[in-house]
C-alpha positions in Angstrom: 120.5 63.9 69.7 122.2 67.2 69.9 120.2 69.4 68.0 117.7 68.3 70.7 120.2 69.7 73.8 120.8 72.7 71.8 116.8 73.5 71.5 116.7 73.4 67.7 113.0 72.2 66.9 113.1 73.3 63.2 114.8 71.3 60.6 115.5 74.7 58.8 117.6 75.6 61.5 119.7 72.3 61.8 119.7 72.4 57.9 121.1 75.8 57.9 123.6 74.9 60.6 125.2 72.4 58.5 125.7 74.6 55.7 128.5 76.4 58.2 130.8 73.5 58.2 132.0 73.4 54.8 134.8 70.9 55.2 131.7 68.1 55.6 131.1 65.9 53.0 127.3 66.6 52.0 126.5 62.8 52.7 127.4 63.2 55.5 125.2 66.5 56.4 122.6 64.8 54.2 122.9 61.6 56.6 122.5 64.3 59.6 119.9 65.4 58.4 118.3 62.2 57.6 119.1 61.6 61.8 117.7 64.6 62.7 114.2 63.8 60.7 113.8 60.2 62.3 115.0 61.6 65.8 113.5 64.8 66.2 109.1 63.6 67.0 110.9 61.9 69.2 111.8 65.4 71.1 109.2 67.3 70.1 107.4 67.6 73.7 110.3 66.8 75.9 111.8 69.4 78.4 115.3 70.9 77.8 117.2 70.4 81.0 119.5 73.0 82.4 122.0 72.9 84.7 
């Protein structure tokens, strides 16, 4: 997921990153969202990788 290759490990700050892109239907942020909560244990003690 992208949040995940950003860093972002708090729903807060993915919510609040959606809130910037106000030409998205809220669905779809809500659906987002809804990504982010089933993909993000997934993350939770992986490395970031940097190049």
């Amino acid at each position: 997921m992208i949040a995940h290759l950003y860093g972002l490990t708090d729903e807060n700050e993915f919510s609040y990153i959606l809130t910037t892109f106000p030409i998205v239907n809220a669905t779809v942020k809500e659906a987002a969202l809804s990504a982010y909560r089933t993909f993000a244990p997934m993350f939770a003690n992986s490395e970031l990788v940097s190049a």
